[in-house]
C-alpha positions, -999 to 999 in steps of 0.1 A, spaced: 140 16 -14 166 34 6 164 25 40 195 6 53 207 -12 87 228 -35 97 221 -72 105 212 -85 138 204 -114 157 164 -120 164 152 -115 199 153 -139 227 119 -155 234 109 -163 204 89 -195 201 106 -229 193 136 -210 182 175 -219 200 193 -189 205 228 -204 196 209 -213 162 218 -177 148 247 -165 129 258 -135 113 276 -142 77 295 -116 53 302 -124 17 306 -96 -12 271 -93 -35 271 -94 -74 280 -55 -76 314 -61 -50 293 -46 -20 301 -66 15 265 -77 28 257 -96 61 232 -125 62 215 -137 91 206 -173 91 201 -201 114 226 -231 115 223 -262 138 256 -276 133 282 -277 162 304 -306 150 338 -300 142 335 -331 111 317 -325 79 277 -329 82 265 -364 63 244 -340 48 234 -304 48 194 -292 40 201 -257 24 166 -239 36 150 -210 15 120 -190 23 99 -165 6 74 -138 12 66 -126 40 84 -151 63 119 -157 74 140 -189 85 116 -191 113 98 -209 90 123 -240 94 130 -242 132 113 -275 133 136 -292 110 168 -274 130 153 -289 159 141 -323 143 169 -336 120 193 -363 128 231 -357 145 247 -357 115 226 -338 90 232 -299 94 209 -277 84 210 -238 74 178 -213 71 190 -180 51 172 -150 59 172 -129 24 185 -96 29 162 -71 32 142 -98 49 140 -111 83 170 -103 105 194 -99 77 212 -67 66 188 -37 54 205 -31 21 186 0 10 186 -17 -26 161 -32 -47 169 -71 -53 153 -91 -82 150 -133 -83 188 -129 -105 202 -109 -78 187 -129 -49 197 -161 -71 235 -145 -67 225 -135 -29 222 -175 -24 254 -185 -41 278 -159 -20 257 -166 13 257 -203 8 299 -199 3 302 -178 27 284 -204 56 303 -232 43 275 -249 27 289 -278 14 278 -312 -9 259 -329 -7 228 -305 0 192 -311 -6 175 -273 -7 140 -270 11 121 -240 -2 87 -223 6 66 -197 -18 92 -175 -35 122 -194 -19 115 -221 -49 125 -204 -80 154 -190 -63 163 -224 -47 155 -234 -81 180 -211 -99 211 -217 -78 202 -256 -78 206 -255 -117 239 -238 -109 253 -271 -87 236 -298 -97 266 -317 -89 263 -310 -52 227 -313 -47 213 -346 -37 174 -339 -37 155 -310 -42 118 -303 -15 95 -275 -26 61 -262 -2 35 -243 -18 57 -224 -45 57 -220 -84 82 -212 -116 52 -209 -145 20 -189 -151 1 -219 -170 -15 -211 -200 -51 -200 -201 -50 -194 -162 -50 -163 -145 -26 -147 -118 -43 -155 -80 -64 -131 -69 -50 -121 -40 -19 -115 -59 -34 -92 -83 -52 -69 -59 -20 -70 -37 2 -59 -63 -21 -29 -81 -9 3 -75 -34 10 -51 -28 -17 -27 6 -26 -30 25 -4 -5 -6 2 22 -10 -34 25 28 -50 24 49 -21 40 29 3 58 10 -22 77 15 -56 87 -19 -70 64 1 -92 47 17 -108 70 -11 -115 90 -34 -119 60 -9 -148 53 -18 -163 91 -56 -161 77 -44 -187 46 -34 -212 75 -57 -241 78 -63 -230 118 -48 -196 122 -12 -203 145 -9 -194 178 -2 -160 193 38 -173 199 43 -183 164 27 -154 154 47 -134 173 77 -151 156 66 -146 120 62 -107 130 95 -106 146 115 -92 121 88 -67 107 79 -48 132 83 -10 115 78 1 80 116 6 75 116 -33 76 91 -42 54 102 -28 25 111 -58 7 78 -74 14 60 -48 -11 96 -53 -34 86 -91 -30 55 -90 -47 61 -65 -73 90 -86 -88 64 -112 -98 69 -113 -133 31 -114 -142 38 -94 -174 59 -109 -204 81 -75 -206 85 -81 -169 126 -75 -157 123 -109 -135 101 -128 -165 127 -142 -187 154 -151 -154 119 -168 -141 113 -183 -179 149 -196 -180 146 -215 -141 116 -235 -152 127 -242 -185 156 -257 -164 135 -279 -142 137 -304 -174 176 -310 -162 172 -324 -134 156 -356 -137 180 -374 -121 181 -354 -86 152 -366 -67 124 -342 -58 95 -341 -34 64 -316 -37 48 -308 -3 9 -290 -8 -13 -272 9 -43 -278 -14 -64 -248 6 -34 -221 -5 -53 -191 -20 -26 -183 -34 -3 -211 -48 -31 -239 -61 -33 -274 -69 -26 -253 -109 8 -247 -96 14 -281 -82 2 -298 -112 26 -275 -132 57 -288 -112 48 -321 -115 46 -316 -156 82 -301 -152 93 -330 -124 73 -361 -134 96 -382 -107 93 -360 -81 75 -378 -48 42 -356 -39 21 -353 -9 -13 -327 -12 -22 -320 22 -63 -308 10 -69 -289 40 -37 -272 47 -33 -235 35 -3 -218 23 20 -222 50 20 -257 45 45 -266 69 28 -248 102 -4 -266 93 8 -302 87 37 -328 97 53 -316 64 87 -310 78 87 -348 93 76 -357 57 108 -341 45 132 -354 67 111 -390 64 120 -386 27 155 -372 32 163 -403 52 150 -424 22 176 -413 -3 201 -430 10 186 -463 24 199 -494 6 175 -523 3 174 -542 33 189 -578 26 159 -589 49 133 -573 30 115 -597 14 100 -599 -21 65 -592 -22 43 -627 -29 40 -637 -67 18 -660 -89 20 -655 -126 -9 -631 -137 -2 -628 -178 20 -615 -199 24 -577 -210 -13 -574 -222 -32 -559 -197 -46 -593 -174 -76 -577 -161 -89 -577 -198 -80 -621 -203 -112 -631 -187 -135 -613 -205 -159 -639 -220 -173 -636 -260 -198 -665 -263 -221 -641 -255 -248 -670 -240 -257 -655 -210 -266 -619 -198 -236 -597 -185 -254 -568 -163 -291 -571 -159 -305 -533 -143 -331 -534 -117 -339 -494 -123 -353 -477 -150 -364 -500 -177 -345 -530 -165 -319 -526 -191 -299 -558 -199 -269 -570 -217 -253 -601 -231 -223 -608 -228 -216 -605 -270 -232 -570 -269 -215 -564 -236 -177 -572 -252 -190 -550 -280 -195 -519 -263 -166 -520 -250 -148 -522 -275 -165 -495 -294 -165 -475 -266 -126 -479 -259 -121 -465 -292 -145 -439 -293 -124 -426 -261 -88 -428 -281 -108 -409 -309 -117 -384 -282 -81 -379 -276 -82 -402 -241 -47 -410 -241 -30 -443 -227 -20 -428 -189 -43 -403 -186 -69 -401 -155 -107 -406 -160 -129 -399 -136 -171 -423 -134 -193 -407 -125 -219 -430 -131 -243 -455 -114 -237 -486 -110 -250 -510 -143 -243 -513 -178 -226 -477 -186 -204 -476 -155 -190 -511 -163 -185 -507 -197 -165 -475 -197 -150 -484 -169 -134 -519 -191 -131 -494 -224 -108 -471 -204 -84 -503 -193 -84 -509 -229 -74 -478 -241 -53 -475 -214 -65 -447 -194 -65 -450 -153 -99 -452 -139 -109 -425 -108 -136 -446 -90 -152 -423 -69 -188 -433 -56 -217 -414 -43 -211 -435 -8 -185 -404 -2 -209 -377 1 -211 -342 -21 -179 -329 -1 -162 -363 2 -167 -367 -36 -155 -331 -42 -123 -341 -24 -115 -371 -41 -119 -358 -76 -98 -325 -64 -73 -349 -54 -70 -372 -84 -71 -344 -107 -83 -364 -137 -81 -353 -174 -113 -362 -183 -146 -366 -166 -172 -394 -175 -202 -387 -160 -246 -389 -160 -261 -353 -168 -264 -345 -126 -230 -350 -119 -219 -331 -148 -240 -306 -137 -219 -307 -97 -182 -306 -117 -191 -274 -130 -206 -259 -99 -177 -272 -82 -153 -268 -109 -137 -304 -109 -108 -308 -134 -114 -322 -165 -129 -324 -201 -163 -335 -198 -179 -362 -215 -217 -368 -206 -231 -404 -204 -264 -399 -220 -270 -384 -255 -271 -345 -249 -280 -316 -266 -260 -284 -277 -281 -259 -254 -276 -289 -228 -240 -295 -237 -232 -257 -231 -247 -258 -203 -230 -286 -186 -196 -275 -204 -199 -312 -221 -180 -311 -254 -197 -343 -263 -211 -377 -252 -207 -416 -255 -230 -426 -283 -213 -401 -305 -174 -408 -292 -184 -443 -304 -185 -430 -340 -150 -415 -341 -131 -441 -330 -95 -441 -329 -65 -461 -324 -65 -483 -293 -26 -493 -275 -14 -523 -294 -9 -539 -257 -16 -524 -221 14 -529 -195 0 -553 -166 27 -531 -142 9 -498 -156 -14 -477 -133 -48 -488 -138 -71 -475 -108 -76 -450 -81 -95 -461 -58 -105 -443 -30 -113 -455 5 -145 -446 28 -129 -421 55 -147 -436 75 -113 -434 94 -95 -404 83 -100 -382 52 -105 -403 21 -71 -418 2 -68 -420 -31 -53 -459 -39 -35 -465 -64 -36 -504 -85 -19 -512 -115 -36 -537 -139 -15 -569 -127 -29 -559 -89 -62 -556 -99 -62 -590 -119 -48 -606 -91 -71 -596 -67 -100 -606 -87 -83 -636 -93 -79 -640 -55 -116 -639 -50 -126 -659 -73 -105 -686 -63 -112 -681 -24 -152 -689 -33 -148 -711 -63 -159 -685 -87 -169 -699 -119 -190 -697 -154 -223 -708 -136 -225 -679 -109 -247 -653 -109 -235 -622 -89 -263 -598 -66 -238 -568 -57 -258 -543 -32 -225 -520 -28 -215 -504 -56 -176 -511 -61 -184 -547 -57 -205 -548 -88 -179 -542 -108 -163 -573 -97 -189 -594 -118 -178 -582 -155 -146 -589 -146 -151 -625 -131 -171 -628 -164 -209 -641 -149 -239 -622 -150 -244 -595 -120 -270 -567 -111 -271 -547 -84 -309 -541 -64 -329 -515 -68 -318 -490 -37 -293 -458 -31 -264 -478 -36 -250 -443 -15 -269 -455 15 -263 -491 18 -293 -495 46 -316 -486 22 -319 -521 10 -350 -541 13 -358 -573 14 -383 -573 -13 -354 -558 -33 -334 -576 -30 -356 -606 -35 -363 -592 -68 -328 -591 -77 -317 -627 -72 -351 -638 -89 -341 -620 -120 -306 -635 -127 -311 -667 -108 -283 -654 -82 -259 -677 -66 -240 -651 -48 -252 -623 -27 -230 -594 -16 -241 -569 14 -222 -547 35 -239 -551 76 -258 -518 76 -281 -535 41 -283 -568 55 -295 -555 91 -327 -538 67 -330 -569 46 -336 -590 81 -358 -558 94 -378 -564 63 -382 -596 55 -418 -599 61 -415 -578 28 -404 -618 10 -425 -636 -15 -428 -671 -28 -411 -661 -54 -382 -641 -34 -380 -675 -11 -373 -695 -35 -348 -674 -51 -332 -673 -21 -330 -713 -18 -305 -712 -51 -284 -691 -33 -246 -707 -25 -227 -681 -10 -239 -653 12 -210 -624 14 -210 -596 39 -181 -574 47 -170 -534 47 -173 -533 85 -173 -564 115 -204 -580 111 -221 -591 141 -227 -629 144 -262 -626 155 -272 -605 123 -254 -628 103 -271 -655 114 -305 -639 111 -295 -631 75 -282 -664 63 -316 -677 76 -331 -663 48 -303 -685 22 -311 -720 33 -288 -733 11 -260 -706 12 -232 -707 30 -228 -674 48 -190 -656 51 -174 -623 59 -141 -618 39 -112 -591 61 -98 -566 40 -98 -530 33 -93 -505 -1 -56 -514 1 -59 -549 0 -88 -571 -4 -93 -602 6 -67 -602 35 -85 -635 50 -124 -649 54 -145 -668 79 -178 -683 78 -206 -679 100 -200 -716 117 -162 -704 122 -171 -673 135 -199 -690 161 -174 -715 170 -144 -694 176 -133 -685 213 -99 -676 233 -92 -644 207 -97 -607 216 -120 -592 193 -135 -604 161 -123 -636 146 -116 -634 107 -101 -665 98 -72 -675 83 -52 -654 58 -56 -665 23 -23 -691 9 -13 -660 -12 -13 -633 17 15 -628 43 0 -614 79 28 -600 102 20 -585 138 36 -551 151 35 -554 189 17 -525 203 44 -516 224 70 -516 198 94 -544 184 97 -564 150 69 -578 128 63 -609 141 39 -640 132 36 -655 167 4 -663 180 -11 -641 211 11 -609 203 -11 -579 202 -5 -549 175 -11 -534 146 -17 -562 114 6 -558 84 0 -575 54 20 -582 25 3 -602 -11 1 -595 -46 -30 -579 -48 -21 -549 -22 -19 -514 -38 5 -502 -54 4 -469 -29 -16 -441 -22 -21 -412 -50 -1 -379 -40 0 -390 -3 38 -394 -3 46 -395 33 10 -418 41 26 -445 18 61 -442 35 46 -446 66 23 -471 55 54 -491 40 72 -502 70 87 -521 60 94 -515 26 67 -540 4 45 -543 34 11 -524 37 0 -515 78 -38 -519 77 -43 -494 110 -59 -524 123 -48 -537 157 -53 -575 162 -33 -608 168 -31 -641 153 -39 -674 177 -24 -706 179 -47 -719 150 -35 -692 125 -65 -676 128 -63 -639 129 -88 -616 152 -94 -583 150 -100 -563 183 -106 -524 159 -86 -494 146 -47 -489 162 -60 -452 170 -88 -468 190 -72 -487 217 -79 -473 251 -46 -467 266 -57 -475 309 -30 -478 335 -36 -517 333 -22 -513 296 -42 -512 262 -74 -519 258 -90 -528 221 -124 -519 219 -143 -546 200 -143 -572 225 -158 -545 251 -188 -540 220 -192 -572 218 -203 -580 250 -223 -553 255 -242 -563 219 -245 -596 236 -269 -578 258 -309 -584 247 -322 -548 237 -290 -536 228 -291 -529 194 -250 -515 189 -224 -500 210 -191 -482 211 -159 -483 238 -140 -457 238 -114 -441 263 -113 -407 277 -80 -388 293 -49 -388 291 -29 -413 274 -16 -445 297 -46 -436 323 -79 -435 303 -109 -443 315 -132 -468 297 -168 -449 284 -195 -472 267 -220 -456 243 -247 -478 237 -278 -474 213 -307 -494 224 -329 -510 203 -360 -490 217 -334 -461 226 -345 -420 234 -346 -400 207 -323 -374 227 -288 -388 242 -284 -393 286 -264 -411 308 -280 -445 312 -302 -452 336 -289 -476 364 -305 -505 352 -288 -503 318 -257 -488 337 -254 -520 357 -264 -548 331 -235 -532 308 -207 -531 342 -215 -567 342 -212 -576 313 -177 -561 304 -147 -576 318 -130 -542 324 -137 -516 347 -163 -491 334 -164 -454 343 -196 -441 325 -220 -457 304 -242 -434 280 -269 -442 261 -276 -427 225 -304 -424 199 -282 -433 169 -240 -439 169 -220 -423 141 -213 -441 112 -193 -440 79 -213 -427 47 -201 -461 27 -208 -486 46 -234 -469 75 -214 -494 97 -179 -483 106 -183 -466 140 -169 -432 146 -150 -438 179 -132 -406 173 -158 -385 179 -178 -403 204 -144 -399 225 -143 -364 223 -177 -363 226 -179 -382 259 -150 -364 273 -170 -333 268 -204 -346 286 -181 -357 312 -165 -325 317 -201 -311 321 -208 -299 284 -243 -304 271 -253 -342 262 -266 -343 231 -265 -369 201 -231 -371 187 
């Protein structure tokens, strides 16, 4: 490298980037040479900064990278984006400059601009081990450390990304990084969307000619890939550091779509910085921070480090749960007189409770033996019935955390979820072993059913259950109630799927909840037709099965199967999501005798997962003469929030929206008014529902800035739900906070507007949703007819009209639609998202057809 030229300012014009933002900076190098940064500094006080965010990016970028945070952070936090040299506008040096020597570069620059404590650093790619290695330097000074997409360690076993490899050979090295611009725009093509013609323009900026590229090629080729490697052992000697600073607070922000810089390398870091804070953005690409709000997560978290407990926050709700011993394991019975899980597929397997306790047991320890260790993630993948809740129980009581992802997901949701959880072991029934190696989902495998060695190999299974069992080893002397015990993940039905995170003391209190919200006791008999509900049956202690259906397709329930269900335990409760119970009442002409009077010993009739209509309620509790019929509120992060029953529900009026009852004793419901203001429990205030109990998560698994925003305030969980409480305490909900139709008359929630069209005869669902702009939208209706077209039209006057006066809005369209969208989970959750968009298009004259 020989080339050399001075430093310079960038050029006007440049997207999102101030002009008086750049500054020219001199400082002498490591070899006494005077060099001149270019880097871009918000501050124009005359008083020290609060705090300064030191900003460090890598290859091929520049401090371009951070004008969003110059732009975005608060008066009194100043913040300073070096450009390396060689790199971006800084000086052309004509040298060659290694991580040490751009480790030194740092230091001087940093001195030179005045960079003072305390300093959290914010580095990118390459940027992070040389953050990395002057943050080991002044530990003192640095009050938090933030790190996009980056890495400090090969892991064992794992080779070098490809890209890197083929980017690096001889071959490809210089034609692709300086004499062309392919890898700066190859680097565009790792983006989630590719960026905009501006902000590529701006990335490009400071490489326009092959003079000034040079150190993108010198970039790459100082990756210390090779042990003898110059850069190897400074690299080596920065991560080997990382175990010093556990006490400066860290947060990872990932692109999980990086080509380049993996979930391997995040998983890596969090090895080397077990208390760092993480947030995996899974569809965002390498430039993490042009693809996602990960800049607003940084300063979000930055703004965290120094907020003191609020004297007004107050504790979370408490009832004593147990001692240290793991309480979701106290109410497991032994008299072993009754059957535990009865299966309705198959051969109608069944268990007592005595064998039941048993295999657990053996099971637990067969998992210790197979080197399942007390903290460590286990991902079922297994049917509902004796095998799923019996390792699920054994991993609690060798104290492993359960990942409970279900086939309600889909193959891509699923894929996501387990990506996300990253689990150390897999638990699993041959076909899904045989999807986590096509997919290649982390974790040792460890098949369900007995397996062969030619099958074993071929599913990458070391081993199976039956034979775990006879190795057992050591099981924890006691399981922490406060340790992590589940991830649970919920239906994205509303957003991409969440990981949820419970610890054991949660979990026992929300089953604890339950069972004291419907008198749970020793003499019930639990039908579970949704999957994660079935589980709740071992743990309450009765007797449960879940009917013979796709438990991935909850309307797949029939009647008759369901009748054959409750006859076989005797059932006194009966769990359904709406979507199974609407088939059930389509085909009950399907019901024995037998089924009837099965269904007469029914007490409790449960239905939630999505609002439940009144009338179908009503149709289905017909069929439970004796049960009383209910619909507990809640959602993944906290379950039950309140319940009603059907007589409650027919007898409510005055509320906007869907009346849920009253919250449990245990369960603290707050109000956030829609247009802004403090949490409030007054009756008739309209706004987002916040809830606060015992038996809310814990958080949300590497979702960081989710949780944070989830948390306000701190100890407080916002469902997303948008709703009010009335002067009876009740609380109704009127549908999803990102659903209210924003009209010039102010918000509308849509719930209220569905209901009265469902009111309708021959309207069998329906959907409001509002199209334009924000604070003028117009109100759409998409309805689905009972007898509806198979293709999707605006409806026909008569319908059109009917609907108008029904609704006591104003309406601007009203279409009419074979089937609406629904959530995989429940089939019930109404996608109003996409109907929006979707009408907006037909009524911008796009084709109409189904959504």
């Amino acid at each position: 490298m020989s080339h050399t030229e001075p430093a310079r300012r960038p050029p006007s014009g440049l997207a999102g980037l101030e002009p008086n933002w750049s500054r020219l900076v001199s400082a002498t190098d490591r070899d006494g040479v005077r060099r001149t940064w270019h880097l871009l500094d918000n501050w124009t006080g005359d008083d020290a900064p609060r705090l300064t965010l030191l900003c460090v990016h890598g290859n091929p970028s520049w401090s371009y990278l951070f004008r969003h945070l110059l732009r975005a952070a608060p008066p009194d936090v100043r913040v300073v984006a070096v450009d390396h040299l060689d790199m971006g506008f800084s000086e052309r040096t004509g040298t060659l400059r290694r991580l040490a020597t751009r480790v030194d570069d740092l230091d001087a620059v940093a001195d030179a601009a005045g960079v003072t404590g305390p300093i959290v650093t914010v580095a990118h790619d390459w940027g992070g081990p040389i953050s990395l290695g002057w943050v080991q330097r002044h530990s003192d000074r640095v009050r938090g450390l933030v790190l996009m997409n980056t890495a400090v360690h090969q892991p064992a076993g794992s080779p070098a990304p490809s890209v890197i490899r083929l980017v690096r050979s001889k071959p490809m090295l210089h034609p692709v990084t300086t004499s062309t611009t392919a890898f700066i725009r190859g680097a565009f093509e790792l983006s989630d969307e590719r960026p905009d013609a501006a902000t590529r323009k701006g990335f490009l900026a400071p490489y326009r000619t092959r003079d000034r590229r040079q150190a993108i090629g010198e970039f790459v080729a100082d990756i210390p890939l090779e042990a003898e490697h110059p850069s190897a052992e400074v690299l080596d000697t920065i991560a080997a550091g990382l175990g010093g600073l556990g006490d400066t607070p860290a947060l990872l922000l990932w692109g999980a779509a990086d080509r380049v810089f993996s979930d391997l390398y995040l998983h890596d870091l969090e090895a080397r910085l077990p208390h760092a804070d993480v947030h995996r953005y899974a569809r965002a690409g390498h430039f993490v921070s042009e693809d996602t709000d990960a800049l607003d997560a940084a300063l979000d978290w930055i703004a965290e480090l120094d907020r003191p407990a609020r004297p007004d926050d107050p504790p979370t709700p408490s009832t004593a749960v147990g001692d240290d011993l793991s309480p979701l394991l106290e109410r497991r019975t032994r008299d072993g007189s009754h059957p535990m899980i009865v299966e309705m597929t198959g051969e109608g397997a069944a268990i007592d409770a005595a064998a039941f306790d048993s295999l657990v047991t053996s099971t637990a320890a067969g998992l210790a033996g197979a080197d399942v260790q007390p903290g460590d993630r286990v991902a079922l993948l297994i049917p509902p019935g004796i095998d799923l809740a019996a390792t699920l129980l054994a991993c609690w009581e060798a104290g492993a955390v359960a990942v409970l992802v279900d086939s309600g997901l889909g193959p891509l949701g699923m894929s996501a979820a387990i990506r996300a959880a990253h689990p150390t072991h897999v638990v699993g029934v041959p076909r899904a072993l045989a999807a986590a190696r096509a997919l290649r989902w982390p974790g040792r495998r460890i098949s369900v059913t007995p397996i062969g060695t030619a099958q074993g190999t071929a599913l990458r299974a070391g081993t199976d259950l039956a034979t775990v069992r006879e190795h057992p080893g050591a099981l924890p002397a006691r399981v922490d109630g406060e340790a992590d015990a589940a991830i649970a993940f919920t239906s994205g039905a509303t957003g991409p799927s969440k990981g949820v995170r419970y610890t054991h003391r949660q979990l026992a209190a929300q089953r604890d909840a339950i069972a004291s919200l419907y008198g749970i006791n020793a003499a019930d008999r639990l039908v579970a037709a949704f999957a994660p509900f079935a589980l709740y049956g071992p743990l309450l202690g009765i007797p449960s099965v879940v009917p013979d259906m796709d438990v991935g397709a909850p309307a797949t329930l029939t009647a008759s199967a369901l009748g054959d269900a409750v006859a076989r335990i005797e059932a006194t409760l009966v769990f359904a999501s709406p979507a199974a119970l609407a088939n059930v009442v389509r085909t009950a002409d399907q019901l024995t005798p037998a089924h009837r009077a099965a269904f007469e010993e029914v007490r409790l009739l449960l239905s939630a997962g999505a609002p439940v209509r009144p009338g179908l309620l009503r149709a289905a509790a017909d069929l439970f003469p004796n049960a009383t019929a209910a619909t507990p509120y809640g959602m993944t992060e906290c379950l039950p929030v309140a319940s009603i029953t059907l007589g409650e529900i027919e007898s409510a009026t005055g509320g906007d929206g869907v009346c849920v009852g009253e919250p449990l004793p245990s369960v603290d419901v707050r109000i956030r008014p829609i247009d802004g203001g403090e949490l409030t429990g007054d009756a008739d205030v309209v706004g987002e529902i916040v809830v606060r109990a015992q038996h809310a998560r814990l958080g949300y698994d590497r979702l960081w800035h989710t949780q944070h925003l989830a948390s306000q305030p701190p100890g407080w969980h916002a469902t997303g739900d948008v709703g009010h409480l009335d002067g009876a305490g009740r609380l109704w909900v009127g549908g999803r906070l990102g659903h209210v139709i924003a009209t010039s008359d102010g918000p509308v929630t849509p719930v209220r507007l569905e209901q009265q069209v469902e009111s309708l005869a021959g309207i069998e669902s329906a959907a409001a949703v509002g199209v334009g702009p924000a604070g003028v939208q117009q109100i759409v209706v998409i309805a689905q007819p009972a007898r509806a077209s198979r293709s999707a039209r605006l409806a026909d006057l008569e319908l059109h009209d009917r609907i108008r006066s029904a609704i006591t809005e104003p309406v601007a369209a009203v279409f009419e639609v074979a089937a609406l969208p629904v959530d995989r989970r429940h089939n019930s959750k109404i996608d109003r998202a996409r109907l929006a968009a979707w009408a907006s298009s037909a009524l911008a004259g796009g084709r109409i057809s189904n959504p």
